[in-house]
C-alpha positions as CSV (number, residue, x, y, z in Angstrom):
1,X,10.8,24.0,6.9
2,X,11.3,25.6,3.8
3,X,15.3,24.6,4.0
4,X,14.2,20.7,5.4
5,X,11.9,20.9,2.0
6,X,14.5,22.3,-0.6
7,X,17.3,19.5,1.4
8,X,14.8,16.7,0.6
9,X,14.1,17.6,-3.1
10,X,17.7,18.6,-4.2
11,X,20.0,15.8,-2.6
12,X,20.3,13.0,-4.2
13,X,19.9,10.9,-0.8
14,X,18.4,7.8,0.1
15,X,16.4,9.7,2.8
16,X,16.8,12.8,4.5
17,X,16.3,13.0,8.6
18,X,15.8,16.8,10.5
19,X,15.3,17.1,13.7
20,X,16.6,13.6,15.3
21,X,19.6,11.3,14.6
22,X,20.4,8.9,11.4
23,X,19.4,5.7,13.4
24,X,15.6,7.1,13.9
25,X,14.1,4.0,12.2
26,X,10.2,2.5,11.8
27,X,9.6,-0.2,10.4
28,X,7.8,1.0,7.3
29,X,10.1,3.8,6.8
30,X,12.2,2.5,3.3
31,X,16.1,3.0,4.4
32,X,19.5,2.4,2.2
33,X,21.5,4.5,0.2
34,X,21.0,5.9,-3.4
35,X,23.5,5.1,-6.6
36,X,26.4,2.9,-5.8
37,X,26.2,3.0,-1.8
38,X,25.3,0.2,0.1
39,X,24.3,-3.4,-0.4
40,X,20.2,-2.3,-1.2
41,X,17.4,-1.2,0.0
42,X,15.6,-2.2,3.4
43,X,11.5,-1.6,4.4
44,X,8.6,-3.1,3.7
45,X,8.5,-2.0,-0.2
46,X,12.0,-3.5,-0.9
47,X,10.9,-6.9,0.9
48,X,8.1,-6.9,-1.7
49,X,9.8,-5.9,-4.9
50,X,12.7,-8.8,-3.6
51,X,9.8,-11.4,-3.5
52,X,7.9,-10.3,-6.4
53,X,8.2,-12.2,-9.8
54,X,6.4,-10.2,-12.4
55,X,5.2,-12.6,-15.1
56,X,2.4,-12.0,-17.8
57,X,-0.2,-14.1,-19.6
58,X,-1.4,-12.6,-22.8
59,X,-4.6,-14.3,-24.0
60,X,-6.1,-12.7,-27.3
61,X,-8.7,-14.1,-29.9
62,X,-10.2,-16.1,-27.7
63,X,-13.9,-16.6,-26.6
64,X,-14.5,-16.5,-23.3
């Protein structure tokens, strides 16, 4: 465990699987590479950031 810890911390990986093969895969899990690999990220987080537009409204000195 200790080695399966120090694996996950240190590599800079976009995920890190002990114990089964690469294509183990839920749904939820997030899955792609890290840096320049790939073509993104996959999951449900990535779905959201892809359909997310952050905007803002600032309203000050007003009386509401």
């Amino acid at each position: 465990m200790t080695t399966a810890f120090r694996a996950y911390h240190q590599l800079d990986v976009g995920g890190v699987i002990i114990g089964d093969v690469p294509s183990y895969r839920a749904d939820q899990m997030p899955y792609g590479g890290a840096k320049e690999s790939g073509v993104g990220r996959e999951g449900v987080h990535a779905a959201m950031a892809d359909l997310t537009v952050e905007r803002v409204l600032v309203l000050t000195g007003l009386d509401l």
